[in-house]
C-alpha positions as CSV (number, residue, x, y, z in Angstrom):
1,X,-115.7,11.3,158.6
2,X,-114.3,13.8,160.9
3,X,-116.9,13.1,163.8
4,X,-116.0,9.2,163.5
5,X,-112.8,10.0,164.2
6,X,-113.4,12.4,167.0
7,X,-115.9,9.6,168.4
8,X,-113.4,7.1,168.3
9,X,-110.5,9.3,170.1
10,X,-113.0,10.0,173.1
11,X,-113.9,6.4,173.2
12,X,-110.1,6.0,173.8
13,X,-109.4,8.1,176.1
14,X,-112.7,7.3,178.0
15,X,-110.9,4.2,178.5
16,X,-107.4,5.4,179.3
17,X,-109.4,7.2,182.2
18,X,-111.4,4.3,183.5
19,X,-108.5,1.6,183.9
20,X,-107.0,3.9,186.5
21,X,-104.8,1.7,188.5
22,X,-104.4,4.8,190.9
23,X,-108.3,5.2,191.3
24,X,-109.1,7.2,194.7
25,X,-112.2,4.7,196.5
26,X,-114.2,8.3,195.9
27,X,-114.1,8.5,192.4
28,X,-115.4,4.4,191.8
29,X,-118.9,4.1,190.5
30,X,-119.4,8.0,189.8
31,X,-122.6,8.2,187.2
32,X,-122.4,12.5,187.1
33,X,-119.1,11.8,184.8
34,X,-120.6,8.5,182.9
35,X,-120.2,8.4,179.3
36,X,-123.3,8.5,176.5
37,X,-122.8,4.4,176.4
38,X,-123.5,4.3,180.2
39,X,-126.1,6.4,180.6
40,X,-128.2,5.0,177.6
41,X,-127.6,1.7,179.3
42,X,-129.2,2.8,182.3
43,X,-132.1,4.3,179.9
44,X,-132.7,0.8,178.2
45,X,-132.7,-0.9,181.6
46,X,-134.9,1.3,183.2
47,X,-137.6,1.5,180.5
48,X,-137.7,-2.4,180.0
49,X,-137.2,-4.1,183.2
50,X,-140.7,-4.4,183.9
51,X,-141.9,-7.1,186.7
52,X,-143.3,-9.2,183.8
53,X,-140.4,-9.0,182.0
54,X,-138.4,-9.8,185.0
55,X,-140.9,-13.1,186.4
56,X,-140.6,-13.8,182.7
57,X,-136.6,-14.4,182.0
58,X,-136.2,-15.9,186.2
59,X,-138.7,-19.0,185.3
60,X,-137.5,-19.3,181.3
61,X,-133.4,-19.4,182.9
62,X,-134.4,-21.2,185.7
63,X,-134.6,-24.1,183.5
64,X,-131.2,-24.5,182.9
65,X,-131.8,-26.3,179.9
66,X,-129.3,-24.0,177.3
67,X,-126.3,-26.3,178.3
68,X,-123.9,-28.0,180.4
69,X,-120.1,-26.9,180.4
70,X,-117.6,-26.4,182.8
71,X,-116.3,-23.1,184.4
72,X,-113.7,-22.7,182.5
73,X,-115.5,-23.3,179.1
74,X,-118.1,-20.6,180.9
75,X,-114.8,-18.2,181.8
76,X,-113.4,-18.6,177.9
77,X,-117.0,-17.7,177.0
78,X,-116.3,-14.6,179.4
79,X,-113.4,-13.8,177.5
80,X,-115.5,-11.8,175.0
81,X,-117.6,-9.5,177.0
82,X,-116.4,-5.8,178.5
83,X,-119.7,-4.7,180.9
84,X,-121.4,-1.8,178.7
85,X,-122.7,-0.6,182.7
86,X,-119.5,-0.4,184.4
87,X,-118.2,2.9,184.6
88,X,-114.9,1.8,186.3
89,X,-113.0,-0.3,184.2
90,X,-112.5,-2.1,180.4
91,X,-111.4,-5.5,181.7
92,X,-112.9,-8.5,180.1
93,X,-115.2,-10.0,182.9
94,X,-112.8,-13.0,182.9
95,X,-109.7,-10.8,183.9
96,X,-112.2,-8.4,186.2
97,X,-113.4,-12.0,188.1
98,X,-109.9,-13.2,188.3
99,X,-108.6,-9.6,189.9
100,X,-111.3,-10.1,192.5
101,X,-110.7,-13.0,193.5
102,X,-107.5,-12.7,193.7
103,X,-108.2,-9.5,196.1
104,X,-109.9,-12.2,198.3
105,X,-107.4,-14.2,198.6
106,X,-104.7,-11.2,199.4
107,X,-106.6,-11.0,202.3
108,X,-107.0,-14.3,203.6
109,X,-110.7,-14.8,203.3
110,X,-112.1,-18.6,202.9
111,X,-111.5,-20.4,200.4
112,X,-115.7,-20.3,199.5
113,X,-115.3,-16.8,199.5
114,X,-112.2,-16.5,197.0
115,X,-114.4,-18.9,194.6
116,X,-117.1,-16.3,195.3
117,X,-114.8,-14.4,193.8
118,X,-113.8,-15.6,190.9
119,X,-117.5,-16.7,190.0
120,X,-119.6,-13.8,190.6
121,X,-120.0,-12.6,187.4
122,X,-120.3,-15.7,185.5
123,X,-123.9,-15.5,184.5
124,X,-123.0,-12.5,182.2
125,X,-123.1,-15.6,179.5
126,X,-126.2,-14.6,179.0
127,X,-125.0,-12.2,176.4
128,X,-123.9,-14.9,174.3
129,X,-127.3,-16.2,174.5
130,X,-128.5,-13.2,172.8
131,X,-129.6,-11.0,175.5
132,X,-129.4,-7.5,175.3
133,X,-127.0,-6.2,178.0
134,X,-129.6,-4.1,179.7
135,X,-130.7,-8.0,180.4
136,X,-128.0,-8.8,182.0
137,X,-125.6,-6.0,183.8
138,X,-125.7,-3.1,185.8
139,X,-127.5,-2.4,189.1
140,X,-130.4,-4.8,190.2
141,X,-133.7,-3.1,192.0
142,X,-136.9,-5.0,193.0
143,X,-139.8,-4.9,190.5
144,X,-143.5,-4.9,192.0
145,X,-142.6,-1.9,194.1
146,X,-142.1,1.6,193.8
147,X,-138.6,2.6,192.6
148,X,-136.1,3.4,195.3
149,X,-134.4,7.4,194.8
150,X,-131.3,5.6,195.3
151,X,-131.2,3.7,192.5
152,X,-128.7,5.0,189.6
153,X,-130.2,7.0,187.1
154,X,-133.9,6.9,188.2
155,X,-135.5,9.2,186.0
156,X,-135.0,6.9,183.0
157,X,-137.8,4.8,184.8
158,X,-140.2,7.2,183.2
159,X,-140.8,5.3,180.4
160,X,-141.3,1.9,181.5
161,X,-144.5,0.4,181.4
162,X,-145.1,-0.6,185.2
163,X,-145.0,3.1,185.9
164,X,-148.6,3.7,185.0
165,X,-149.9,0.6,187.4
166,X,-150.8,1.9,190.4
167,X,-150.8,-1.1,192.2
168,X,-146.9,-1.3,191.9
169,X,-146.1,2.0,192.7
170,X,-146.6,1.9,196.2
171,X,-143.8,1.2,199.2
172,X,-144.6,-1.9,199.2
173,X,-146.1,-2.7,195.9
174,X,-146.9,-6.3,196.2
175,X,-145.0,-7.2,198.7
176,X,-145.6,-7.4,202.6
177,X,-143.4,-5.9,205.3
178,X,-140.2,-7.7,205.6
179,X,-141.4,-10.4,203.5
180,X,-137.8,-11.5,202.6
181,X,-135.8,-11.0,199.4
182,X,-136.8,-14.6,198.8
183,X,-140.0,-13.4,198.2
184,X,-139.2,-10.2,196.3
185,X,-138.7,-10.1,192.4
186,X,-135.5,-8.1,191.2
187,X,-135.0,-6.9,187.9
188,X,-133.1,-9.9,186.3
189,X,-129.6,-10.4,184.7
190,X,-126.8,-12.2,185.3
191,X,-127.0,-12.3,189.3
192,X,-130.0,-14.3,189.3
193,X,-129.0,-16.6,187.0
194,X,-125.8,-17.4,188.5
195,X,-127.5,-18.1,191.6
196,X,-130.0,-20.8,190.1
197,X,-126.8,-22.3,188.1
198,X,-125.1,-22.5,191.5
199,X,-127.6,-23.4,194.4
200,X,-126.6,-26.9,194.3
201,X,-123.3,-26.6,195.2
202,X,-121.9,-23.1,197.0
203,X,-122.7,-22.0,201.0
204,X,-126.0,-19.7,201.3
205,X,-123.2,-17.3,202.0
206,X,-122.0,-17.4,198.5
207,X,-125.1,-17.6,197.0
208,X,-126.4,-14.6,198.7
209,X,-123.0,-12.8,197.0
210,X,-124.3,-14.2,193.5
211,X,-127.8,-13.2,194.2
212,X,-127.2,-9.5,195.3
213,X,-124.0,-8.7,194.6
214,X,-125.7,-5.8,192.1
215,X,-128.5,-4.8,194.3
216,X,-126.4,-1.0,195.0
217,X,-129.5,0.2,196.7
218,X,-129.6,-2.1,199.4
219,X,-126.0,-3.0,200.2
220,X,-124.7,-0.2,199.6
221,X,-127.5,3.1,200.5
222,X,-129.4,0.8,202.7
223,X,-132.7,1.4,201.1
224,X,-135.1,-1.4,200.9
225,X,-134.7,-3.0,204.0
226,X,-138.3,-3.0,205.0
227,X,-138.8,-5.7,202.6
228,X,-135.9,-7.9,204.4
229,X,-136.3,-10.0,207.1
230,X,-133.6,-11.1,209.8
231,X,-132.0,-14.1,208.0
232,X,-131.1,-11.4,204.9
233,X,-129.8,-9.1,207.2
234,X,-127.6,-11.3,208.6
235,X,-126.5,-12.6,205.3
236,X,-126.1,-9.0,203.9
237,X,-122.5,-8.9,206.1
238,X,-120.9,-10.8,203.2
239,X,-123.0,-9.0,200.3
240,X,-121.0,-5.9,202.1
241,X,-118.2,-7.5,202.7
242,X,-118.0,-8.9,199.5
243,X,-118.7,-5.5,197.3
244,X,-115.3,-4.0,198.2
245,X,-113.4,-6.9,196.1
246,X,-115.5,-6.4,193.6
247,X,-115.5,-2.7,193.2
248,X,-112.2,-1.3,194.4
249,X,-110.2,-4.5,193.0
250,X,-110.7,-2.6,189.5
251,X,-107.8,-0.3,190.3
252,X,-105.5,-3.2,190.8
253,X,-102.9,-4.3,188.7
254,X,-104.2,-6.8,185.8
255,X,-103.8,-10.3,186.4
256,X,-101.7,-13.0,184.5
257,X,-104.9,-15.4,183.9
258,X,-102.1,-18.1,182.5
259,X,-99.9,-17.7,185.8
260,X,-102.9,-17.9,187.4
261,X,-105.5,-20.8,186.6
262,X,-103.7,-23.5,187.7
263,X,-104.8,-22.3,191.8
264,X,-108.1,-21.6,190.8
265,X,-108.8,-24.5,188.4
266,X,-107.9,-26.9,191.6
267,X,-109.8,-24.3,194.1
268,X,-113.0,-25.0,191.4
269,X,-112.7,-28.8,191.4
270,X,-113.3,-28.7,195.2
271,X,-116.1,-27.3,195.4
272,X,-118.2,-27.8,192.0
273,X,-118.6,-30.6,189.4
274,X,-116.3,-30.9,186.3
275,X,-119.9,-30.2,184.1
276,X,-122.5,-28.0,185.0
277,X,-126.4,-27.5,183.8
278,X,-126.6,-23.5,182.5
């Protein structure tokens, strides 16, 4: 019984350590100090996010024929999940979306990009559909290609199955030089599906946040870029722009979602209908 116990006090104070509203921007999205949980996350993700894997889920959710609902009924759903990948905080994703948006708006950015915001991790409902997390969260990287050294945790790739295809180890894999990440499949999870829910409604700005907003190895190391083309780099400024509200809003206070939803629930109804197909 002992070790459950010990288990469960280093659990707790894993978490005292990662809600650190004093966080240095340094010590945000540090994998050498990741727990067990993270790191086997990482293992699951790399071994099974295979290109046909990944083609496989895009077409089946770009359907979306699992329901309609509202925002809100999607952010309640939220309420539920804590991001097994996410080494920097314990929120629920409806408080972490909240807090970043909230950032946004701190700093005067438009009122697209505050929605941005508040919506960019909405398509972790996929978990209540039954995927596995490894489905949904953590980093995204294109499949088809060979693995960037960037990429978190790359030597759990050595298991996965596209690894002994030849054809999709190369630079370019099969994909053509600055072919456009339109053209490019990334691993899948809730990025991708949030940009299929919300193509009909957001600026290409915010969609490219949606779409991206995981894809570390690009926006953030700058790998990758020789399968972009000038329109991504151009919309890439607000992938950057947008990934310090996302990441270093985790050391903020946590935010009175009560207090706040009346600002956001009118901010919502401007731009996106009062049901949506998901």
């Amino acid at each position: 019984m002992s070790h459950v116990v010990d288990a469960a006090e280093q659990w707790e104070e894993f978490v005292r350590e990662r809600y650190d509203p004093n966080k240095d921007k340094e010590n945000f999205r540090n994998y050498e100090t990741a727990t067990p949980g993270v790191r086997e996350f990482y293992r699951l993700n790399h071994t099974f996010q295979t290109r046909e894997f990944a083609v496989a889920k895009k077409a089946d959710y770009s359907q979306l024929n699992r329901r309609q609902m509202s925002v809100w009924e999607a952010m309640d759903q939220l309420e539920t999940v804590v991001d097994d990948s996410d080494p920097d905080t314990d929120l629920s994703q409806i408080a972490h979306n909240m807090q970043t948006a909230e950032a946004c708006r701190r700093d005067g950015r438009p009122r697209w990009f505050i929605l941005a915001g508040l919506l960019h991790d909405l398509g972790k409902v996929l978990c209540l559909y039954g995927e596995p997390q490894w489905a949904v969260v953590g980093d995204t990287f294109p499949v088809g290609c060979a693995w960037s050294d960037k990429i978190v945790y790359r030597e759990y790739f050595r298991d996965n199955p596209d690894g002994q295809k030849p054809e999709l180890q190369t630079r370019l894999g099969v994909y053509s030089e600055g072919c456009g990440l339109g053209n490019v499949d990334m691993s899948f999870g809730h990025d991708e599906y949030l940009y299929q829910v919300m193509k009909p409604y957001l600026p290409e700005e915010a969609l490219y946040i949606f779409r991206y907003h995981s894809f570390y190895p690009c926006h953030r190391e700058n790998d990758y870029q020789y399968l972009m083309n000038d329109h991504d780099r151009k919309m890439f400024h607000w992938v950057k722009e947008f990934n310090q509200y996302d990441l270093y809003s985790k050391s903020h206070e946590k935010p009175d979602v009560a207090k706040l939803r009346p600002y956001y629930e009118e901010l919502v109804s401007e731009f996106l209908p009062a049901q949506i197909r998901w």
